[in-house]
Residue frames as qw, qx, qy, qz and C-alpha x, y, z in Angstrom:
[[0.716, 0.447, 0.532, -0.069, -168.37, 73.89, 111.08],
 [0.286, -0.288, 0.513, 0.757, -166.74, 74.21, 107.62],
 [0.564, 0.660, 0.247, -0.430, -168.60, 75.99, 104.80],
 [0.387, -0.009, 0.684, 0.618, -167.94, 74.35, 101.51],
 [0.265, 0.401, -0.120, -0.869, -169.58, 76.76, 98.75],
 [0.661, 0.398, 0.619, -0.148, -172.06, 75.39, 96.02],
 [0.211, -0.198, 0.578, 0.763, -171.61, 75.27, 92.76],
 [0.512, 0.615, 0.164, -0.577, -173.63, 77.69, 90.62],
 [0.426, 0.300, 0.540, 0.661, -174.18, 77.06, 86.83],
 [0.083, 0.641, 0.104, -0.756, -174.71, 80.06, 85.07],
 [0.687, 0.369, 0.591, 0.205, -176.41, 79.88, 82.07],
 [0.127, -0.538, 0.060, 0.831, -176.08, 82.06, 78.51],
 [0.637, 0.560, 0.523, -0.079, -177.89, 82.78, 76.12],
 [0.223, -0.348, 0.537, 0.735, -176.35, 83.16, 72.53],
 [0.429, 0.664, 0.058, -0.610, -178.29, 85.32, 70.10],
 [0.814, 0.543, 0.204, 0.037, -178.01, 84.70, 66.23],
 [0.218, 0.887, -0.368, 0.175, -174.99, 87.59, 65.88],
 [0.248, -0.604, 0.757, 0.033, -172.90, 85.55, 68.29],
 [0.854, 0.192, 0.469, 0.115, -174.11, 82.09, 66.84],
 [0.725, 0.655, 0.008, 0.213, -173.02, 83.19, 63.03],
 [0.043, -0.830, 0.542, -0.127, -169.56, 85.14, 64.98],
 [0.761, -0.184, 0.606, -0.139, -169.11, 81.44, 66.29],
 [0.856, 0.443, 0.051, 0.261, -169.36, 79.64, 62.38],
 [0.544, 0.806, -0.215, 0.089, -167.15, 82.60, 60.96],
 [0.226, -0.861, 0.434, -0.137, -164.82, 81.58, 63.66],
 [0.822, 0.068, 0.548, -0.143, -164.79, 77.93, 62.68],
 [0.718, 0.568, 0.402, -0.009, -164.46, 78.36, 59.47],
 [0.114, 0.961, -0.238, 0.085, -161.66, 80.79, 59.44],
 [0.492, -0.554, 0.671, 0.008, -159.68, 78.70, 61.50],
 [0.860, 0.233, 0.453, -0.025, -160.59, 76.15, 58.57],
 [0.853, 0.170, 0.334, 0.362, -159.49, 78.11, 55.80],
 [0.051, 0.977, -0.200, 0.049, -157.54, 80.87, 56.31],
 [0.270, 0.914, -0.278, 0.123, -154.11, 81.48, 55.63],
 [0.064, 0.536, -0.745, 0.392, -152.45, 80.20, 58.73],
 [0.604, -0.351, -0.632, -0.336, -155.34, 78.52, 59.94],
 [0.310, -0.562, -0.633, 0.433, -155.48, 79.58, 63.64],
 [0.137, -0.838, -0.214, -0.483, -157.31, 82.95, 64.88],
 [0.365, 0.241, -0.614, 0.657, -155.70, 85.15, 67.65],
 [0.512, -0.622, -0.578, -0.130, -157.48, 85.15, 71.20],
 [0.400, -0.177, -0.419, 0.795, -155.37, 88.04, 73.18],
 [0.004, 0.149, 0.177, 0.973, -158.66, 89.88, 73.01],
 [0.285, 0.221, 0.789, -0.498, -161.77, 90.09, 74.24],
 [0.306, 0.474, -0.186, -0.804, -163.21, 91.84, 71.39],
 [0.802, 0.337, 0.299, -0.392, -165.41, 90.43, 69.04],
 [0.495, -0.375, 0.749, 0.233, -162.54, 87.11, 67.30],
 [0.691, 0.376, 0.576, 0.220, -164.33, 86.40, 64.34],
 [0.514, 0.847, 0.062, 0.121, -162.75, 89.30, 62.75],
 [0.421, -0.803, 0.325, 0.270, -159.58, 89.16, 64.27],
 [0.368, 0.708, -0.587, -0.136, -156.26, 88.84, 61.67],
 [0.950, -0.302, 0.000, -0.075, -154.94, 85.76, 61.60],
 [0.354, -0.744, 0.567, 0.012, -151.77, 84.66, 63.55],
 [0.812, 0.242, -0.521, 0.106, -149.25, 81.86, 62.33],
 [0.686, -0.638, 0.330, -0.119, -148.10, 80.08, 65.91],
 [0.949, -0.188, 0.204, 0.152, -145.71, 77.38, 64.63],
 [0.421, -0.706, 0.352, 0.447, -142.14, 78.20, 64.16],
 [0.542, 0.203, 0.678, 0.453, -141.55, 76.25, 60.78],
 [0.233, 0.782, 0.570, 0.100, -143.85, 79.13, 59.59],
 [0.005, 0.964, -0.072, -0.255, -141.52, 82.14, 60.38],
 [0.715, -0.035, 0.401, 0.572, -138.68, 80.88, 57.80],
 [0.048, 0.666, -0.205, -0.716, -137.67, 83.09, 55.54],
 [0.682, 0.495, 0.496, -0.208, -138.44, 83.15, 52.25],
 [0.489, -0.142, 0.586, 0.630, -136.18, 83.64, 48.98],
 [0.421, 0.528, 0.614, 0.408, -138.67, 85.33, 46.45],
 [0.116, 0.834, 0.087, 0.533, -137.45, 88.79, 45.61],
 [0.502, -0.026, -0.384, 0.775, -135.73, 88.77, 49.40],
 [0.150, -0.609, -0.132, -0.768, -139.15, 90.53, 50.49],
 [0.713, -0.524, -0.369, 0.284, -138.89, 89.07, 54.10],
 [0.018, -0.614, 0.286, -0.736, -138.34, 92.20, 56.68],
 [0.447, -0.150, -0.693, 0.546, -137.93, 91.53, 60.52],
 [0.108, 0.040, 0.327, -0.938, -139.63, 94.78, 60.80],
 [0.537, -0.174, -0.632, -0.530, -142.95, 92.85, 59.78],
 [0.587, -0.179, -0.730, 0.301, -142.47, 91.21, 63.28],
 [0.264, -0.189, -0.307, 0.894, -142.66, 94.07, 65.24],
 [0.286, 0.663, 0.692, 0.007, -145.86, 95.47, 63.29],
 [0.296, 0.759, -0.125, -0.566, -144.16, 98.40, 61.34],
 [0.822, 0.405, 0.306, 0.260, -143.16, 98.29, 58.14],
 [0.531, -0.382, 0.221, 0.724, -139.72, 99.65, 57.05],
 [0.244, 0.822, 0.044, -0.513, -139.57, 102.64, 54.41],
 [0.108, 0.401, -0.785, -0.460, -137.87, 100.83, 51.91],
 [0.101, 0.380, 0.878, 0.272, -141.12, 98.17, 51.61],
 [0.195, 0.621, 0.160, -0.742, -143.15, 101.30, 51.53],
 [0.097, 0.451, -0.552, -0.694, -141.57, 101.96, 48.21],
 [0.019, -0.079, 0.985, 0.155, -142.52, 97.99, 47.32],
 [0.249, 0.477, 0.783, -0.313, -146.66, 98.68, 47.94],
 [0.203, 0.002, -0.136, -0.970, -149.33, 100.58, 45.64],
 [0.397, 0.306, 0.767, -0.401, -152.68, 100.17, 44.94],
 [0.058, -0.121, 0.610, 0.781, -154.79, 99.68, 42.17],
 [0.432, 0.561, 0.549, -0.444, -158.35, 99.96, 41.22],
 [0.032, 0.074, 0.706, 0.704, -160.04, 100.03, 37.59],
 [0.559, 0.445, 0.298, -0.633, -163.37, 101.13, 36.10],
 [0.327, -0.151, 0.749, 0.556, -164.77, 99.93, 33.46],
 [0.502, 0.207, -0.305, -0.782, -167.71, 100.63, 30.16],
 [0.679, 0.229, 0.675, -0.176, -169.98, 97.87, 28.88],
 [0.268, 0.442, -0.651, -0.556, -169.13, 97.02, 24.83],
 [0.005, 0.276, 0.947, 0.165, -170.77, 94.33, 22.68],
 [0.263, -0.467, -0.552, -0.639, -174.49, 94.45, 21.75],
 [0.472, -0.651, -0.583, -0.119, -175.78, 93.93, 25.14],
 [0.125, -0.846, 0.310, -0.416, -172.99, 96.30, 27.35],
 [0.937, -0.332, -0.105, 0.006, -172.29, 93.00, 29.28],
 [0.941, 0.076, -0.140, 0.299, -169.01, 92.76, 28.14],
 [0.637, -0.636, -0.120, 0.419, -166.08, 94.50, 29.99],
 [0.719, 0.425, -0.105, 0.540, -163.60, 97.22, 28.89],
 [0.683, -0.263, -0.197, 0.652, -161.25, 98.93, 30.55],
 [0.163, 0.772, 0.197, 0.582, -161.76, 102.96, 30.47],
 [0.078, -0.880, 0.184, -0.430, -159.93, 104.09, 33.63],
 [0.835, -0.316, -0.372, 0.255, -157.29, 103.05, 36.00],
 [0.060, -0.906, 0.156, -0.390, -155.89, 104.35, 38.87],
 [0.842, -0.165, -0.387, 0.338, -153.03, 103.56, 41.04],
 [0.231, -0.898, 0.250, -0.280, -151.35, 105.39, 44.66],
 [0.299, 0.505, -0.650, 0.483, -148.61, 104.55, 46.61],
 [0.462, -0.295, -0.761, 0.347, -148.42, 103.43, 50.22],
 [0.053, 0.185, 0.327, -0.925, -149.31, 106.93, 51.52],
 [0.291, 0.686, 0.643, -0.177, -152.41, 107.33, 48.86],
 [0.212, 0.727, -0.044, -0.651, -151.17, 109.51, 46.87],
 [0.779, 0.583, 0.113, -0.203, -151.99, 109.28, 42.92],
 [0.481, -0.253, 0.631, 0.553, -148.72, 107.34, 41.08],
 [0.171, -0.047, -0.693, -0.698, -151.52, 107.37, 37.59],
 [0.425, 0.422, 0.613, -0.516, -154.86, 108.19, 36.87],
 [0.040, 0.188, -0.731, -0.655, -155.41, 107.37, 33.20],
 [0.749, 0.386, 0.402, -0.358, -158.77, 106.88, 30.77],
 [0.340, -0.031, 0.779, 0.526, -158.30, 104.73, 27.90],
 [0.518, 0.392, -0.381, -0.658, -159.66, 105.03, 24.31],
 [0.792, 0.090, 0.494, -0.348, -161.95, 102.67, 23.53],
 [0.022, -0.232, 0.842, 0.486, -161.07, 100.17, 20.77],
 [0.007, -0.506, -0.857, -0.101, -165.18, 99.20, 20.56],
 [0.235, -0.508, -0.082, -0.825, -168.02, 101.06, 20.52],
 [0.133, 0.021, -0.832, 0.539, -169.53, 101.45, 23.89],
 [0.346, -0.429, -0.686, -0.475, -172.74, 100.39, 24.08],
 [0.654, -0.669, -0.352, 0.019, -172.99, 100.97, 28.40],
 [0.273, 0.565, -0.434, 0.647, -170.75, 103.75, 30.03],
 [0.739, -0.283, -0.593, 0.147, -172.14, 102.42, 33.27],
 [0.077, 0.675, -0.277, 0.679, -172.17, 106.14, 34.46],
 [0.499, -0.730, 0.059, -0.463, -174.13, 105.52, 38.01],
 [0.897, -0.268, -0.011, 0.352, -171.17, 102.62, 39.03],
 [0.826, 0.222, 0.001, 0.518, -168.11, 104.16, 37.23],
 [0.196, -0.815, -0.002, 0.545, -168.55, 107.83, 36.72],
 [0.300, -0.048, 0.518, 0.800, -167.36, 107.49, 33.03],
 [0.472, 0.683, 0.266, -0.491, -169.15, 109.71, 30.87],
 [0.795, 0.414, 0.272, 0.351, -168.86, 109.42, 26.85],
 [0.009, 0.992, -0.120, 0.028, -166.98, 112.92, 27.49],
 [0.399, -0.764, 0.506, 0.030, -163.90, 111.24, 29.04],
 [0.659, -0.070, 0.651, 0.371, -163.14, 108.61, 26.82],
 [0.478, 0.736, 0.395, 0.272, -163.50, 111.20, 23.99],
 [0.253, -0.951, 0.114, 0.134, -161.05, 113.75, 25.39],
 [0.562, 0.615, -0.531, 0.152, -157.40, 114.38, 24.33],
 [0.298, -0.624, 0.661, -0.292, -156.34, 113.40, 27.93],
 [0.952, -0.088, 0.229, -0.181, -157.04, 109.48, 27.19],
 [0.221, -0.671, 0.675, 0.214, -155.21, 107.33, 25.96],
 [0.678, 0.119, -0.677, -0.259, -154.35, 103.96, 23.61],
 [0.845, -0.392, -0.106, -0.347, -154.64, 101.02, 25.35],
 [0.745, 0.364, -0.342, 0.442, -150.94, 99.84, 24.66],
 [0.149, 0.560, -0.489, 0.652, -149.82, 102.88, 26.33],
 [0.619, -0.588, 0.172, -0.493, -151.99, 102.69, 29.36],
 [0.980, -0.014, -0.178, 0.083, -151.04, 98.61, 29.42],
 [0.732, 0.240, -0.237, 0.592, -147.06, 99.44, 29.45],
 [0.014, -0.599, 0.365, -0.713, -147.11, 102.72, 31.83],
 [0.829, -0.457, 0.122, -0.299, -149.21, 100.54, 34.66],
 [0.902, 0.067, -0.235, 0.357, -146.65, 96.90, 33.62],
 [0.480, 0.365, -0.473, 0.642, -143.50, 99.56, 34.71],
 [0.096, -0.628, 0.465, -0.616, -144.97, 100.84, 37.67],
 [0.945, -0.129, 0.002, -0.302, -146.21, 97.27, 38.76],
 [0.623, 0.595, -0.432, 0.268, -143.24, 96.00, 37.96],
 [0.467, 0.165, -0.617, 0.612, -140.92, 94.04, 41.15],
 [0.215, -0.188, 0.430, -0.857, -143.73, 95.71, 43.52],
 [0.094, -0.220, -0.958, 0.158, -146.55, 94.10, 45.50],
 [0.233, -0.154, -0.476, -0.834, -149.89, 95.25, 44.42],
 [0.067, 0.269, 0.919, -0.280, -152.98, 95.59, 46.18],
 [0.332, -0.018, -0.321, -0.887, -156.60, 96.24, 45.61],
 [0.647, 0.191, 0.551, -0.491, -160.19, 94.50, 45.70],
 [0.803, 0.392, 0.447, 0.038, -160.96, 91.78, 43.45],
 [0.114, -0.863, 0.191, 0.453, -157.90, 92.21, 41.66],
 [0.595, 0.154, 0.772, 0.161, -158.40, 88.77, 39.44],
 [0.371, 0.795, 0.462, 0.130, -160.78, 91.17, 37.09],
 [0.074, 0.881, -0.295, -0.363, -158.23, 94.62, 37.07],
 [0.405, -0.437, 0.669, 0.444, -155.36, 92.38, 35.86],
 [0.552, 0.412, 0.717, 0.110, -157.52, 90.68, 33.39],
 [0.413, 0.823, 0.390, -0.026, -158.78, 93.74, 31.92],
 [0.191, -0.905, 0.334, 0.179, -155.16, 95.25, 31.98],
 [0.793, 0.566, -0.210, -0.087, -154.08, 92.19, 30.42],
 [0.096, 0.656, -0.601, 0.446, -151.45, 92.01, 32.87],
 [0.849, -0.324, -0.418, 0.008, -150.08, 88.95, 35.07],
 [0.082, -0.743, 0.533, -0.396, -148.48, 89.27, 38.43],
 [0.318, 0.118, -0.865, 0.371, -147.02, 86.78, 41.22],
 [0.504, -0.532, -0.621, -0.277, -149.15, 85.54, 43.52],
 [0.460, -0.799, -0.387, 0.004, -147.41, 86.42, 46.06],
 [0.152, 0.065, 0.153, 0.974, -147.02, 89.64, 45.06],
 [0.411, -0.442, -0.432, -0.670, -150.82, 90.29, 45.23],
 [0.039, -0.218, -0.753, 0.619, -152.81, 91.24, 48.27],
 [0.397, -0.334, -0.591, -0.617, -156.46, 90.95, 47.34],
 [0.370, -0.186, 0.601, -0.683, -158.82, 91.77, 50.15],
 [0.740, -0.128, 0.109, -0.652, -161.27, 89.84, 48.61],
 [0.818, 0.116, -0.560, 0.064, -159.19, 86.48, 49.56],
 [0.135, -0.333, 0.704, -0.612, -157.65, 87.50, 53.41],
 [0.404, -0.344, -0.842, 0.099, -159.88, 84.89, 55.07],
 [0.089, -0.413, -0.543, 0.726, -160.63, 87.57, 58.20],
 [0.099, 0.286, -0.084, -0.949, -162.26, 89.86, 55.35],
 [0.337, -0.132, -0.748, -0.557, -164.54, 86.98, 53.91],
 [0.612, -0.112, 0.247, -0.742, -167.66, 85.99, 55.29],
 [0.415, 0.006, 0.906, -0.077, -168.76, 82.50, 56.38],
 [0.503, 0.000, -0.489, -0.712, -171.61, 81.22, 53.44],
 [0.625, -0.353, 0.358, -0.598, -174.56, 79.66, 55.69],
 [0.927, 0.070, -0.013, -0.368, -175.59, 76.45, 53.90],
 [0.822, 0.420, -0.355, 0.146, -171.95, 75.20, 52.97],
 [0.764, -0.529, -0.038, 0.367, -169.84, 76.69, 54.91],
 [0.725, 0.275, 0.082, 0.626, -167.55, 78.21, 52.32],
 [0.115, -0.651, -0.081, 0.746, -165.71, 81.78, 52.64],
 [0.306, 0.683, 0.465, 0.473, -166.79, 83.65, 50.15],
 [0.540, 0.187, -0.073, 0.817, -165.94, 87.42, 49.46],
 [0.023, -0.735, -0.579, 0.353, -167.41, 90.36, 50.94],
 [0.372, 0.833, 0.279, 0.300, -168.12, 94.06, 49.42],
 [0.340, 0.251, -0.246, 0.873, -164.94, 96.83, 49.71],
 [0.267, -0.680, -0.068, -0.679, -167.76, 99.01, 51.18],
 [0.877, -0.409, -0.129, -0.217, -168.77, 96.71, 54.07],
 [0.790, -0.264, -0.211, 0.512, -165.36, 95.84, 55.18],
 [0.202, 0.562, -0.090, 0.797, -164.33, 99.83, 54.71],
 [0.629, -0.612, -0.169, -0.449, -167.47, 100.33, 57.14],
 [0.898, -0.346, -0.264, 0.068, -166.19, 97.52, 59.47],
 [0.884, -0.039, -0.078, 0.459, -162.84, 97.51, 59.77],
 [0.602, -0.020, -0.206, 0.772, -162.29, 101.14, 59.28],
 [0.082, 0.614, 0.685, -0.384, -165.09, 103.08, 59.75],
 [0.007, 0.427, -0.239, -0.872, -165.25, 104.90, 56.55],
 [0.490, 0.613, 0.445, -0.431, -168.43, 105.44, 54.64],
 [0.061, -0.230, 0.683, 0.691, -167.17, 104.64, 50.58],
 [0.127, -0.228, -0.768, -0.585, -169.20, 104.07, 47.29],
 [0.239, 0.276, 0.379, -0.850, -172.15, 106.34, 49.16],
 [0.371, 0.513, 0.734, -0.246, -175.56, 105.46, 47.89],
 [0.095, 0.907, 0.351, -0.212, -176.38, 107.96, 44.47],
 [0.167, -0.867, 0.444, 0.151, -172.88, 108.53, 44.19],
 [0.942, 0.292, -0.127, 0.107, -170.56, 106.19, 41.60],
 [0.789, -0.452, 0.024, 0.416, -167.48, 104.54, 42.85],
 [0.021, 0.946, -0.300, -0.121, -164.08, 106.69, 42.92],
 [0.856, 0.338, -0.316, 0.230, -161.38, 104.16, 41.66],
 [0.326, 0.460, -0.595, 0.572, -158.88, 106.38, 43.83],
 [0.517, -0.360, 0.447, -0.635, -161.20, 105.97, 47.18],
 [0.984, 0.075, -0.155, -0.039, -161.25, 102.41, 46.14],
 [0.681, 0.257, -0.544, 0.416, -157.53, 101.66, 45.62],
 [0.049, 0.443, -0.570, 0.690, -156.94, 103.90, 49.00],
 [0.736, -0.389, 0.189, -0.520, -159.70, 102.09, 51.20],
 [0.939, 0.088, -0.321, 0.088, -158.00, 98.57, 49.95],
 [0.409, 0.555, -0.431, 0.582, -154.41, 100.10, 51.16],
 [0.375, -0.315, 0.632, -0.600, -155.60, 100.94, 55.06],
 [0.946, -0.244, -0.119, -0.177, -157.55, 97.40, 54.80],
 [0.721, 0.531, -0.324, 0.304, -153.87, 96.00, 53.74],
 [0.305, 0.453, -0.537, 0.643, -151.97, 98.07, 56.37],
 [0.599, -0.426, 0.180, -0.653, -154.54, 97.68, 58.98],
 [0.912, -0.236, 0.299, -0.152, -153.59, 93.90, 59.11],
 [0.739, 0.554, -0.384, -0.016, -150.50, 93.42, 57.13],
 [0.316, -0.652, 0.644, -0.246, -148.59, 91.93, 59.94],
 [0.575, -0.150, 0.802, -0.048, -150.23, 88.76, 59.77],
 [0.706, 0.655, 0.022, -0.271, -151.18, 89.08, 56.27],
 [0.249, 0.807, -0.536, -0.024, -147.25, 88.83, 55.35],
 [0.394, -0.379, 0.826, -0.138, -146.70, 85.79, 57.86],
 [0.770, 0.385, 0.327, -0.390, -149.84, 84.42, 55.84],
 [0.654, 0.715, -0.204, -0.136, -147.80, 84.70, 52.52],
 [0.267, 0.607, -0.749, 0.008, -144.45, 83.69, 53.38],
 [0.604, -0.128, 0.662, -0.425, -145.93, 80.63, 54.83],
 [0.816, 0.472, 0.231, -0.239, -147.57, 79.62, 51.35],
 [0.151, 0.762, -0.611, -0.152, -144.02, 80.92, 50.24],
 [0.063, -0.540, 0.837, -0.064, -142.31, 78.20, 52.11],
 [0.645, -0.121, 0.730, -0.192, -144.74, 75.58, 51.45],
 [0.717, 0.666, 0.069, -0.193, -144.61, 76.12, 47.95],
 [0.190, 0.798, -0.568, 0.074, -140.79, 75.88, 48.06],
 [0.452, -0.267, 0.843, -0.119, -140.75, 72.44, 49.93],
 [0.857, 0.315, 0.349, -0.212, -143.22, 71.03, 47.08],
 [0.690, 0.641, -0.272, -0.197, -141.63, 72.29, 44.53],
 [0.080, -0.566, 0.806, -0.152, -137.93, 70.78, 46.23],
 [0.600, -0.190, 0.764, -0.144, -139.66, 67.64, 46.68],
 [0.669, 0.696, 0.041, -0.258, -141.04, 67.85, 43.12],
 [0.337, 0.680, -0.645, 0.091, -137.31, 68.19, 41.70],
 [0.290, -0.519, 0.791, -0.147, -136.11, 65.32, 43.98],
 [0.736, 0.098, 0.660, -0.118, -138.34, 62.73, 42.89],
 [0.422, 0.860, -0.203, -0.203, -137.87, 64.32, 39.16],
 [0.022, -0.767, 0.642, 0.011, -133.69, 63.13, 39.29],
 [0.786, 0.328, -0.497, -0.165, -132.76, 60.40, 38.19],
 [0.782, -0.524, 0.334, -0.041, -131.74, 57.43, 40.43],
 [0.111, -0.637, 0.760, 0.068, -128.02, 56.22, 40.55]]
């Protein structure tokens, strides 16, 4: 007699944590970077980096000639070393209510973490909010000979910024307050990587998440401690291991946008030219 087995179902039940892991994975694949998520893990995919699969996508790219082969391979070479810092800012509250923003301390490291400039500025307002229990400024340090004008601070940050790719957290509001524009892509904001945002419930959108909370996550280091006001340089350096902790596909991410920003702009110019 032959013994043909039965087929079992086997049911599972899927908690809330794996239901919302489930959107962010949806939603990542929606609008992230490359727009697929890798699956050679078992590990928990809605935070995995994302991967660029389609060949058109590993072209080189032509801006600054910052394509490296050793990107493929998942080191980075010691000559784009040089090409990374970080950058992190504090700022005071000025104006009647303290609302408004001013720059009063910035700090930038290298690729290793170590300190390139740690500068407080002289205030050009009065400051109405030193915003001690976030910043750590006190009215001591922006009253000290070690500060500085704003000019200077503005033009010693522009040279070392300068031709180099710049990261940090929300890095929309340092430039601003620095006065200072960079390439886009030159900039590696964590709080735009797609794997580092978080799904919003009702919409759907990604939307950013706190430096702490992805420190926590991603690298299990305990920043901006309850009680304790943020450190600009444990800022810029927690952005830097986010950065290097996924810059493989972070890089394919960019030179992707590269090269589809280079085919608009080519098709742009072609329809531009005048017909014969």
């Amino acid at each position: 007699m032959s013994y043909h087995p039965t087929r079992q179902t086997i049911s599972v039940s899927i908690d809330a944590k794996q239901m919302e892991n489930l959107r962010r994975r949806k939603h990542i694949r929606k609008y992230s970077d490359s727009g697929s998520v890798s699956s050679s893990s078992s590990i928990d995919k809605s935070t995995k980096p994302v991967h660029i699969t389609r060949e058109s996508q590993h072209q080189r790219a032509s801006y600054g000639n910052y394509y490296d082969k050793n990107y493929d391979n998942g080191s980075i070479s010691y000559s784009k070393k040089k090409k990374h810092v970080a950058i992190d800012c504090e700022m005071v509250g000025v104006g009647e209510d303290g609302e408004r923003s001013s720059l009063a301390r910035v700090c930038i490291v290298d690729f290793y973490g170590s300190i390139l400039l740690d500068l407080y500025v002289k205030q050009r307002q009065e400051v109405t909010n030193y915003r001690t229990f976030v910043s750590g400024i006190t009215k001591e340090h922006l009253t000290s000979d070690q500060t500085v004008e704003f000019e200077e601070c503005r033009e010693r940050v522009k040279k070392i910024l300068e031709d180099k790719i710049i990261v940090g957290h929300g890095l929309e509001n340092d430039l601003s307050a620095l006065e200072i524009s960079h390439p886009w892509y030159q900039i590696r904001d964590t709080t735009k990587y797609a794997p580092f945002m978080k799904v919003q419930s009702k919409y759907g959108f990604l939307l950013p998440r706190k430096l702490k909370e992805l420190a926590k996550e991603w690298l299990g280091q305990d920043i901006q401690q309850p009680g304790r006001p943020h450190c600009p340089v444990e800022d810029a350096k927690a952005a830097l291991m986010l950065y290097r902790s996924v810059h493989r596909n972070w890089e394919k991410a960019i030179l992707y946008h590269m090269n589809i920003t280079t085919q608009i702009q080519n098709m742009q110019e072609g329809e531009s030219r005048p017909t014969e």
